[in-house]
N, C-alpha and C positions, 0 to 999 in steps of 0.2 A: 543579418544576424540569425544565427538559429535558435529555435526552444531548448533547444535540448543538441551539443556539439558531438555526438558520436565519434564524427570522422575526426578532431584532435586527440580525441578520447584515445582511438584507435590508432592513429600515430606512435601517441605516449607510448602504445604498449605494440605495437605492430612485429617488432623482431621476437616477442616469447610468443606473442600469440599464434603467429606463423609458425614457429618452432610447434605448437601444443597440436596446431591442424595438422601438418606434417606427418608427428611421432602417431596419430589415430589413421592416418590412412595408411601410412609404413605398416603395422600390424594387424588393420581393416577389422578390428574388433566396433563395429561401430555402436551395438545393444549390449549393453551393460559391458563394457568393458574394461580396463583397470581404473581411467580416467574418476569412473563413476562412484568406484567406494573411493580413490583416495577425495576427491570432491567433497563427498561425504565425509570424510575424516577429518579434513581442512573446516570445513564449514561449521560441525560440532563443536571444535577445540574453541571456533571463533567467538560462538552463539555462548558456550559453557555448558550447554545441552547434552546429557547422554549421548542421543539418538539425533542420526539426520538423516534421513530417506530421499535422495531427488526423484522429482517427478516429472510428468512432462507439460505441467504448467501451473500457474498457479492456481487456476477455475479447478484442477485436477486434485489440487494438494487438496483444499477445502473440501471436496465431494469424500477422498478419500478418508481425510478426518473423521467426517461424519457417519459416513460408512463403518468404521473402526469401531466408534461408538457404538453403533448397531442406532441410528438412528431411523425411522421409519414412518411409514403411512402413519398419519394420527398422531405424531410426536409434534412437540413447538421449538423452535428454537429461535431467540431473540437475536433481535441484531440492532443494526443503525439503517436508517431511512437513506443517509447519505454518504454511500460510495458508491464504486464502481459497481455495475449491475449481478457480478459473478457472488458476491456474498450472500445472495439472496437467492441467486439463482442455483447455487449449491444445494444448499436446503428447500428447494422445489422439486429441483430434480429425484430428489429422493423420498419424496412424497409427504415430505413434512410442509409445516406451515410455519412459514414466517412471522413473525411477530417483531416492528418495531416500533424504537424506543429513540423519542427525539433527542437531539444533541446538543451540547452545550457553544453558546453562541462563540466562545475566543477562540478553544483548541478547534472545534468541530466534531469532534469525538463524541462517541457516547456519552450521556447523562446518569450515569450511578447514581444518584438521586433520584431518577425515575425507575429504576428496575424491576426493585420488589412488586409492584402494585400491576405487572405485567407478567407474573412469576403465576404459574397455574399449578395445576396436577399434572399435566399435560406436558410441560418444559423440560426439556434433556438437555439443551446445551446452552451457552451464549457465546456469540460470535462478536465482538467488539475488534473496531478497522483501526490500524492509528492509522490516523490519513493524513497523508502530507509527507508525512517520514517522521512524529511525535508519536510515543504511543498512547496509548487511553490510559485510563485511573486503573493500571490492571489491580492492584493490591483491592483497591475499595470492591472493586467488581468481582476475585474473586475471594473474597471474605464473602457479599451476596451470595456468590454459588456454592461454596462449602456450608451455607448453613442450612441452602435447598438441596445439597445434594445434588450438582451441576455440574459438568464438566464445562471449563471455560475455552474458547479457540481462538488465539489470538491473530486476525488476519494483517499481518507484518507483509503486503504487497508492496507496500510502500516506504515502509521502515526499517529492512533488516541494518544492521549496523549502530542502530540506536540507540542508545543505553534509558535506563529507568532506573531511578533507586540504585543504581551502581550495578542495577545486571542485564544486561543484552535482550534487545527487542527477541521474539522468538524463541525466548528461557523465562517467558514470564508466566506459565497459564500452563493447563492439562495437555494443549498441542499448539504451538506455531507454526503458521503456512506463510511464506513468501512466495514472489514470484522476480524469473530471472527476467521477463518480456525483456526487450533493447531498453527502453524509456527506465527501466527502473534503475536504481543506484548502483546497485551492483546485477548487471543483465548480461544474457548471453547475445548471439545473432539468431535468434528465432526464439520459440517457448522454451520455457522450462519453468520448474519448481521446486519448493523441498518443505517436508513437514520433519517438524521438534519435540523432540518429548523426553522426560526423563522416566515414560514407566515404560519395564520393559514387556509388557503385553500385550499393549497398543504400537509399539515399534514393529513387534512380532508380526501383529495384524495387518498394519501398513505396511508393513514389506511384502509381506503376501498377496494383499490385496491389488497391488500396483503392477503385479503379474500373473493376473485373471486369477486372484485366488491361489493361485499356486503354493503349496511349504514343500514341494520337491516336483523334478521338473515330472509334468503327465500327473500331478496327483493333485487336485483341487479342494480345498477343504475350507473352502468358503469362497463368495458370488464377490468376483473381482472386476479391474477393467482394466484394458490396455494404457498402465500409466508409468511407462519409463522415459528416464528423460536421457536424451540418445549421447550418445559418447563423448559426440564436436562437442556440442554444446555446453556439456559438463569441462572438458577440455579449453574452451574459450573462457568461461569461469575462472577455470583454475590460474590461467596465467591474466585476468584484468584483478583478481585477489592479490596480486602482488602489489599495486599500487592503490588497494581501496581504502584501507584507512588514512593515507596521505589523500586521495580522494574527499571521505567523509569530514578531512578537515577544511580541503578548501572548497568543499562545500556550505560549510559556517562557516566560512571566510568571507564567502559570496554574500551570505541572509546577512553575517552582522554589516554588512558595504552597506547592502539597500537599507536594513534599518536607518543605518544613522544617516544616507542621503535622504530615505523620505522623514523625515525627522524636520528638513526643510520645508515640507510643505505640509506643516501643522497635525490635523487630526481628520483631513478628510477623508485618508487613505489610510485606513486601520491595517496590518499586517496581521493574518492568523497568529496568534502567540504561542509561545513554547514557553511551558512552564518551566518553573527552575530548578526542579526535581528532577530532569529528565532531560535528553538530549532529542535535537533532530535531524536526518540525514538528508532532509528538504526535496522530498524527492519532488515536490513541487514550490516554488515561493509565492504564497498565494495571498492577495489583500482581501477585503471588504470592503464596494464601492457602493453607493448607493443608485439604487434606480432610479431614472435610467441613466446616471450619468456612468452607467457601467459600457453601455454600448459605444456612447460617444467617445470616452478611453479608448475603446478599443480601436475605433475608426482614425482616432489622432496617432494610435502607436503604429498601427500598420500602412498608415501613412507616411510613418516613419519609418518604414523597414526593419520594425520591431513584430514579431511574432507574439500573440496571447492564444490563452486557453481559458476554458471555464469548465470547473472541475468540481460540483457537476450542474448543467442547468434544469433536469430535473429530477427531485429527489426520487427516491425506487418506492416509495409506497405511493408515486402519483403516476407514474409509470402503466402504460394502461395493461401492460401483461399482469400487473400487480396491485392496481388500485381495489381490487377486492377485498386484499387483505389490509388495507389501512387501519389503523385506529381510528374510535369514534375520536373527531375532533382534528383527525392529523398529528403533522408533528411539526405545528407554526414555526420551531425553529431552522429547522432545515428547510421547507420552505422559503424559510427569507433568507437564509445563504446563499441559497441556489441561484435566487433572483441577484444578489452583490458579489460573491466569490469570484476573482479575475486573477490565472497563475503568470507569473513575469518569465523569462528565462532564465533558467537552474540552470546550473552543471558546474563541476568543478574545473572548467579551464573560461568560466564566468571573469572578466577582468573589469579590474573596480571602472577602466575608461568606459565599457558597456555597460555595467549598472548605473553608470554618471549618464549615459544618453539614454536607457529606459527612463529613468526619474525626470531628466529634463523634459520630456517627453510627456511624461503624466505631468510635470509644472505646465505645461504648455496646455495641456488638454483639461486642467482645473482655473487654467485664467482664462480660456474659450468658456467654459461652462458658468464664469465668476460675469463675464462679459452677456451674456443670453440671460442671464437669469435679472441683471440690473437693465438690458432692454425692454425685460417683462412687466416689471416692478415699475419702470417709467412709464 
């Protein structure tokens, strides 16, 4: 079993996508070629967004955001303690200082009830991650930034296709960034990215910016970086977008299976939750197991020829390139995710026979552990 099925993926759609590599080498426009605004056009229509810019990853889209912003040496920008290391490492790059803000134990998200009290003089933006493929509180988060005066970035690496409140992950906030890496919901075969927006000054900016500053070709008018995301790759996009929201469904397909198979085995194995306001496009299906019996799972499933992940084991404010900037106290809750979060196998060619041998699999590895803990107690 795989984590994550690419190659049926790639079956599914193998004759358009062959077709889309093809029609890019036939005309050899490989930088910025047509591929890339219709891409762009497609993506917007999807998102409900103005503005869609692709770039050449998702580390890329975030920097660039922030950039746009005019973010800088001495500026704060809030985030989440837990996700992928590029959130944070955006706004280092640029010489800002991260500030986070711990997250709530169901979603994993952000804590919009912690923000304010981490809101300076100092603060230009906040970066909230939906992770998993759920988005964050964005409405609660950005009423917090409109009252500070904030621009909000919503990092949708994990979530494009998702809806909130009836509107598309990536159309919620001042900018969304996605990323296409393979592993994500809708990915190309290598990097790519793309930032959202509906103001047209910062689309201005980010277009520019993602071609060294450039607003006409040789003329620079503002400090850019080499961020295009190359023709294939937008071209690969273009034809797996034919089948992604039949995708995104059987990917709910998959989460509500394992729901109601772990639903068998009580309450040991919590599933991250999605609230009911909002959709998810599960770019991961990840539980809550308790220490250590997270490790022992894991060693039962991969004994079974079951693949796991842990997404993430340690948070980024503990992070030693990063532990300077923690909060006094941390952020206990991310922490103790770190130590219990365990992702299963996603994808939308996930069949209910697979999710029925993952679960049996965790049943088998919660009567091993129900078994050691009664030889202890004897």
């Amino acid at each position: 079993m795989d984590f994550i099925d690419l190659r049926l993926q790639y079956l599914a759609s193998r004759e358009l996508i062959n077709a889309r590599i093809q029609a890019v080498l036939d005309h050899g426009q490989y930088i910025m070629g047509p591929e890339v605004a219709e891409l762009e056009g497609r993506l917007a229509a999807f998102s409900g967004a103005r503005h869609c810019i692709t770039v050449s990853s998702g580390t890329e889209a975030l920097v660039i955001a922030l950039m746009a912003l005019g973010v800088k040496p001495g500026d704060e920008v809030i985030t989440t303690p837990f996700s992928f290391i590029a959130t944070a490492e955006a706004i280092v790059l640029l010489g800002a200082t991260p500030v986070f803000v711990d997250v709530q134990p169901d979603t994993c998200n952000l804590d919009h009830h912690l923000l304010e009290q981490r809101i300076t003089p100092r603060t230009r933006a906040i970066i909230p991650v939906s992770l998993y493929g759920q988005p964050a509180d964005m409405d609660e988060i950005n009423a917090i930034a409109e009252r500070h005066g904030l621009a909000v970035i919503e990092d949708a690496a994990q979530s494009f296709g998702a809806s909130y409140r009836g509107r598309k992950s990536c159309n919620l906030s001042t900018i969304g960034c996605t990323s296409f890496f393979p592993s994500k919901p809708l990915g190309c075969y290598g990097d790519g990215g793309a930032l959202f927006t509906n103001d047209d000054a910062l689309a201005a900016a980010m277009r520019e910016i993602r071609v060294h500053g450039q607003s006409r070709r040789y003329v620079h008018t503002r400090i850019g970086v080499g961020g295009r995301m190359d023709t294939l790759q937008c071209a690969i996009v273009l034809a797996k977008l034919e089948r992604f929201e039949w995708e995104i469904e059987q990917r709910q397909r998959a989460a509500a299976c394992y729901d109601d198979l772990l639903g068998t085995l009580g309450e040991a194995l919590a599933p991250v939750g999605c609230r009911p306001d909002r959709t998810s496009v599960y770019a991961q299906y990840t539980l809550r197991v308790r220490p250590p019996q997270r490790e022992r799972m894991q060693e039962v499933l991969h004994a079974a020829g079951i693949p796991t992940a842990v997404h993430y084991p340690v948070p980024i404010d503990r992070q030693p390139a990063y532990a300077h900037w923690a909060a006094p106290g941390g952020c206990p809750v991310a922490a103790r995710l770190a130590q219990e979060v365990l992702s299963l196998p996603m994808g939308p060619y996930l069949d209910r026979a697979s999710a029925h041998r993952v679960v049996q699999a965790l049943g088998q590895g919660l009567a091993q552990l129900q078994v050691q803990s009664g030889e202890k107690a004897a």
